[in-house]
Residue, then its C-alpha position, 0 to 999 in steps of 0.5 A: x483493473x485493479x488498485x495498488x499500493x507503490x513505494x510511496x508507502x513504504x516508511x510512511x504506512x498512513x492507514x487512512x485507506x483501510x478504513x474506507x475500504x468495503x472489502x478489507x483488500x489491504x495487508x500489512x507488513x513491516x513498513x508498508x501496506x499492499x493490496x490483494x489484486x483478487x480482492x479489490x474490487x475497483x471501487x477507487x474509495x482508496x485512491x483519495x484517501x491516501x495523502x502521499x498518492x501511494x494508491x494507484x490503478x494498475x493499468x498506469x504505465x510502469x507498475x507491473x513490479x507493483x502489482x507483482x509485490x502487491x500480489x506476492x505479498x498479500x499472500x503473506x502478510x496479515x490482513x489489516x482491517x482498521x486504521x493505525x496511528x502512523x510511524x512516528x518519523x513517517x512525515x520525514x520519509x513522505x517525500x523521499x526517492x528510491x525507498x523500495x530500494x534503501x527500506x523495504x522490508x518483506x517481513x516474512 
């Protein structure tokens, strides 16, 4: 098992994770944050940090798409290793539907 960042993160990119994680498993691009599967080390310190619920296991039902972006992606993307003030309108996108389709970007 390991931990996942999903769509819930992308226009909002709250870095409250980065800073508890004892691994520095997190990466960055353009609007959200992905964990490197081979890296996490299942410690879980993640999951409550997040206040949106974007961190989850990759054992729940219907987050093998995540996991495979989560993978792809932090091959790519920069390391990030300290929290960040968030996108100034990332309040309004918290709670919004469809955001991997209308906003996500691969910033490559």
């Amino acid at each position: 098992m390991t931990y996942i960042v999903n769509d819930k993160c992308i226009k909002c990119k709250l870095t409250d994770c980065v800073e508890v994680c004892p691994v520095d498993c997190f990466y960055e691009g353009k609007n959200m944050l992905v964990i490197k599967p081979d890296e996490c080390i299942d410690c879980g310190v993640c999951e409550p940090e997040c206040p949106i619920d974007a961190i989850v296991a990759d054992t729940e039902d219907g987050n093998e798409k995540w996991l495979e972006l989560n993978t792809k992606y932090s091959e790519i993307w920069p390391n990030i290793t300290k929290k960040k003030d968030p996108p100034k309108d990332s309040k309004k996108y918290e709670n919004e539907k469809n955001k991997f389709e209308k906003y996500f970007k691969e910033n490559i």
